[in-house]
C-alpha positions as CSV (number, residue, x, y, z in Angstrom):
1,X,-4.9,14.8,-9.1
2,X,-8.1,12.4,-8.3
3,X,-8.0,9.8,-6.4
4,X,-10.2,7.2,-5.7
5,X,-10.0,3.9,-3.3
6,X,-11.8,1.1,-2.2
7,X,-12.1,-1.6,0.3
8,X,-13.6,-5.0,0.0
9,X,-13.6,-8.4,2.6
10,X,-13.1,-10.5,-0.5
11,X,-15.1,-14.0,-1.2
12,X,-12.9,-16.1,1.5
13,X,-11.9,-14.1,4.5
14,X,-14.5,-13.4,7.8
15,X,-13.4,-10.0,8.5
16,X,-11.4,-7.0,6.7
17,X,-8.3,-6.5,8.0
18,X,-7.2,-3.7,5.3
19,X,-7.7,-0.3,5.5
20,X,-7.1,3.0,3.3
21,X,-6.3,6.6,3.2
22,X,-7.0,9.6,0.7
23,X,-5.8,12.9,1.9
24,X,-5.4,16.3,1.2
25,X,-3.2,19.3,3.1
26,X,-3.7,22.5,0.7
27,X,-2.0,20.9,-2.6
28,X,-0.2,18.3,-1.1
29,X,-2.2,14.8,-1.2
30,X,-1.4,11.1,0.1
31,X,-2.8,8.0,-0.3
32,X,-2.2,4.7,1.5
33,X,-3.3,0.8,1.9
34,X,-2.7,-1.0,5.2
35,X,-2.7,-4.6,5.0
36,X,-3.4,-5.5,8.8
37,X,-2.1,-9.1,10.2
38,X,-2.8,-11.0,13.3
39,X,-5.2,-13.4,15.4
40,X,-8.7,-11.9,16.0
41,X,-9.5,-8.8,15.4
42,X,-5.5,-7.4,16.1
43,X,-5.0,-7.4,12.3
44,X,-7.9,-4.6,11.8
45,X,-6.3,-2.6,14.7
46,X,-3.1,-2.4,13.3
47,X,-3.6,-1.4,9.9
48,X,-6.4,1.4,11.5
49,X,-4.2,2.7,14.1
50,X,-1.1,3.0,10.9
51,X,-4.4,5.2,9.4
52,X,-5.1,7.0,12.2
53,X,-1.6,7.6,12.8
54,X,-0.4,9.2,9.8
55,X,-3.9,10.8,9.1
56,X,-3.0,12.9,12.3
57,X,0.7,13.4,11.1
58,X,0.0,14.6,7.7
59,X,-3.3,16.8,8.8
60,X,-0.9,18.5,11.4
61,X,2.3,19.4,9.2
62,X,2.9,22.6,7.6
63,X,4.1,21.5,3.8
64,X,4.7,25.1,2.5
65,X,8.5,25.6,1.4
66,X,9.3,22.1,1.8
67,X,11.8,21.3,-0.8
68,X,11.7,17.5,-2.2
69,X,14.4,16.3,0.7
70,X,12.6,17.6,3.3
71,X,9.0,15.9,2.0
72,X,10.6,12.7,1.4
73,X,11.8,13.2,5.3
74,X,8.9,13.8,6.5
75,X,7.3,11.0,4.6
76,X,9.7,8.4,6.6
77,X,10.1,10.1,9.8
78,X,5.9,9.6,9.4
79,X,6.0,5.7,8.9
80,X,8.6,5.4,11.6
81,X,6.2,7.1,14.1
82,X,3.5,5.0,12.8
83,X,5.7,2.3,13.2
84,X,6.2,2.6,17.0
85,X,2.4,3.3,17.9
86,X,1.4,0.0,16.4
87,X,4.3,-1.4,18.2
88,X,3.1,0.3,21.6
89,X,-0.6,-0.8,21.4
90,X,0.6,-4.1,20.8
91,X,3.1,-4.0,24.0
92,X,-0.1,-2.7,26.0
93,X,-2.4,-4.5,24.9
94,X,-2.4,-8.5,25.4
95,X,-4.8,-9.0,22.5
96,X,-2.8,-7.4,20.3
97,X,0.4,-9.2,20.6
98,X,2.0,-9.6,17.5
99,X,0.0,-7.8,15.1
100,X,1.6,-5.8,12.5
101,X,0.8,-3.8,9.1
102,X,1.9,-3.5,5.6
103,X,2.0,0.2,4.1
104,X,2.7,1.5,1.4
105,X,1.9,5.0,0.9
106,X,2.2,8.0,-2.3
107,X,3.0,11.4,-1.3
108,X,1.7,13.9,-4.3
109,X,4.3,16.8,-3.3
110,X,4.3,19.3,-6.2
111,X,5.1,17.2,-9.5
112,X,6.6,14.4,-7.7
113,X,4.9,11.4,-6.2
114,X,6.9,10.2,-3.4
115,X,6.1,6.4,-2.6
116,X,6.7,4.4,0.6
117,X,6.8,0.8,1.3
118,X,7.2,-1.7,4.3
119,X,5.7,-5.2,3.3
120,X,4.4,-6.4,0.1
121,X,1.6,-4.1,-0.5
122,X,2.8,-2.2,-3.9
123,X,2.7,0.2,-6.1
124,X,2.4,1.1,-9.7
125,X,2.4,3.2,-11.9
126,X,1.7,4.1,-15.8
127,X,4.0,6.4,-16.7
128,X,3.9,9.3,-19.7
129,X,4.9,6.2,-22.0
130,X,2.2,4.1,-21.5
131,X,4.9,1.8,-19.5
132,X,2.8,-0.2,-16.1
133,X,5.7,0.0,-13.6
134,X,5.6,-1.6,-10.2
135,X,7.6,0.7,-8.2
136,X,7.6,-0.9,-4.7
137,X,10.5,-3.7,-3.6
138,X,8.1,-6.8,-1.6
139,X,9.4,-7.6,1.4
140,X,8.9,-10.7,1.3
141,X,10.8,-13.9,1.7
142,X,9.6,-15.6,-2.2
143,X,10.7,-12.0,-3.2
144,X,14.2,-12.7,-1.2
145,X,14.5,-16.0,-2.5
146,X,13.4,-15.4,-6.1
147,X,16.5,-12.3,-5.8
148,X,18.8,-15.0,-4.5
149,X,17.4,-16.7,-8.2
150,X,16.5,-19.8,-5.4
151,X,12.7,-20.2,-6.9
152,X,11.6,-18.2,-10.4
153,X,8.8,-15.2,-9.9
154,X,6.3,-17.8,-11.0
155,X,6.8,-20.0,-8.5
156,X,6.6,-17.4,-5.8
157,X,3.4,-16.8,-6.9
158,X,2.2,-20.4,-5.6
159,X,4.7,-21.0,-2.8
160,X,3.5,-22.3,0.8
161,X,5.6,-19.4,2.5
162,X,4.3,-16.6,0.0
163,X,2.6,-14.9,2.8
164,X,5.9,-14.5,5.0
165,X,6.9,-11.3,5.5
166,X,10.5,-9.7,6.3
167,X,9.4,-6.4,7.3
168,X,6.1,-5.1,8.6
169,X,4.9,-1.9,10.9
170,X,4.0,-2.9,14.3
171,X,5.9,-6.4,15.3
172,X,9.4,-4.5,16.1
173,X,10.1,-1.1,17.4
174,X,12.5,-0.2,14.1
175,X,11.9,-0.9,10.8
176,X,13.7,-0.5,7.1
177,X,11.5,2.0,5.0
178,X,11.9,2.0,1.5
179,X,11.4,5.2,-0.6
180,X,10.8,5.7,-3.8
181,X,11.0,9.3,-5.9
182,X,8.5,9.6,-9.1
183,X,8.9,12.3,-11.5
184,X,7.3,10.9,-15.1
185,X,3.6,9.4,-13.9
186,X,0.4,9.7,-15.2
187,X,-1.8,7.0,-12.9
188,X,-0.5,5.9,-9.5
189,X,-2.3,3.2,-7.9
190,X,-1.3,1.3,-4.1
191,X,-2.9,-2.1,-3.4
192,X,-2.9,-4.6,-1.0
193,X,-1.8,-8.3,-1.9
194,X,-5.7,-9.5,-2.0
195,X,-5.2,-7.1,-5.7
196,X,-1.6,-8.2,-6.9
197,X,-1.8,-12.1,-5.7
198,X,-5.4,-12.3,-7.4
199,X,-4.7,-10.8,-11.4
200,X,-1.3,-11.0,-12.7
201,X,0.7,-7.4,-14.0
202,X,-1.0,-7.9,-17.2
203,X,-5.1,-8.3,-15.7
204,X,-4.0,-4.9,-13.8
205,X,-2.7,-2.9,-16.7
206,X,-5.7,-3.9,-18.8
207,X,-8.2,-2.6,-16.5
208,X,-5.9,0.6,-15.3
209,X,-5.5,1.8,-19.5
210,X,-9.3,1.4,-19.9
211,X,-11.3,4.7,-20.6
212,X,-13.3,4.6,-17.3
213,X,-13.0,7.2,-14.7
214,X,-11.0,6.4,-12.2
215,X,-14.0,5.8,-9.7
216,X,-14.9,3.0,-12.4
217,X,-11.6,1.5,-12.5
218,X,-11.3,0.9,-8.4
219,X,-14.3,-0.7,-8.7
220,X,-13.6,-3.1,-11.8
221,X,-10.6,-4.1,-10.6
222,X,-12.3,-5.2,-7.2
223,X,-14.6,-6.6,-9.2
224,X,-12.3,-8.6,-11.3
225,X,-9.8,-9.7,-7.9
226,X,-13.1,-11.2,-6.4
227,X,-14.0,-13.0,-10.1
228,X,-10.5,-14.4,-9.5
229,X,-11.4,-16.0,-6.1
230,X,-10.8,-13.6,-3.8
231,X,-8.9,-15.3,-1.7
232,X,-8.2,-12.1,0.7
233,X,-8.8,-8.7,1.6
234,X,-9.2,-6.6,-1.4
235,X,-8.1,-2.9,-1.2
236,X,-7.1,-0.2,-3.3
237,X,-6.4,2.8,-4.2
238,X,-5.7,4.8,-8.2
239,X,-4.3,9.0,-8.3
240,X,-5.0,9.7,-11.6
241,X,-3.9,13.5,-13.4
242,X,-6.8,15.2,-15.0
243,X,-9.6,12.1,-14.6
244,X,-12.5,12.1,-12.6
């Protein structure tokens, strides 16, 4: 599996709250994108210290005779402590207060990609079938209210509240995890919203079925979310099997 990933302050923003992750234990690999929020600098805290955290977490554990159940475990038991060490660093800290993280995270665990999410950073995927797939649920409240069929998905997309969240790492001490199992994928990729709010399902797919390597493709799709405006943070990251 390669993976590639890349960060980028965007055209509009002063500072880069966003951070990523490329790992590897033996054969096991993760990737993840932090989308950091907050006053100051708090929002590039929180999505480093969610790095840090599960950087220390995954470099630590023993993945050897893990079956799929236990990996997926891990995976969530891993955001959760992430979860509460934002939190605590926040409590501690007065200029912190409040901060808080997306993540959304792919485990590579022997054919499987195991995918987290809490937020609305995503993830995609193309699948054997030349199919683009987002895989991650936004937690969101247009995503809520376009489920309750109270706006359409297009106008989420321009809504005043689009940037609400319902779940984030860091604010409270427990959060809702979702988890995703993978089995038929042939490019993964996690972003932050500065990707998905900037080029539309379509933009991405174009770009991710080109015949670049995948260092090419992180860069022209950064390229392409900053042509677009880029209106926030831009980060992310593309597992690809076989490509360079």
């Amino acid at each position: 599996m390669i993976i590639q990933g890349i960060t980028d302050i965007g055209k509009i923003r002063r500072i880069n709250q966003d951070n990523f992750l490329i790992l590897q234990n033996k054969d096991v690999q993760l990737m993840l994108v932090a989308d950091g929020m907050g006053g100051a600098k708090a929002g590039e805290i929180a999505s480093l210290l969610a790095c840090e955290s599960i950087e220390r977490q995954f470099n630590g554990m023993d993945f050897n005779e893990l079956t799929i159940i236990e990996a997926k475990q891990w995976l969530k038991k891993a955001i959760l402590t992430m979860n509460k060490e934002v939190y605590q660093a926040s409590v501690e800290n007065p200029d912190y207060s409040g901060m808080g993280t997306t993540a959304v995270a792919a485990l590579f665990f022997e054919d499987v990609c195991l995918v987290a999410n809490v937020g609305d950073s995503r993830c995609y995927i193309v699948n054997t079938a030349h199919e683009f797939i987002q895989i991650s649920i936004d937690h969101s409240l247009v995503n809520e209210m376009v489920r309750l069929k109270r706006i359409t998905a297009e106008q989420a997309k321009t809504h005043p509240q689009r940037s609400v969240l319902t779940n984030v790492c860091g604010v409270i001490p427990n959060i809702d995890i979702d988890i995703f199992e993978v089995h038929d994928f042939s490019l993964v990729m996690c972003c932050s919203d500065g990707v998905h709010s900037m080029l539309d399902d379509r933009e991405i797919f174009s770009l991710l079925k080109s015949k670049e390597t995948t260092a090419s493709k992180v860069q022209h799709i950064l390229h392409h979310a900053n042509l677009h405006g880029g209106l926030d943070n831009i980060t992310l990251t593309i597992a690809e099997r076989g490509r360079l």
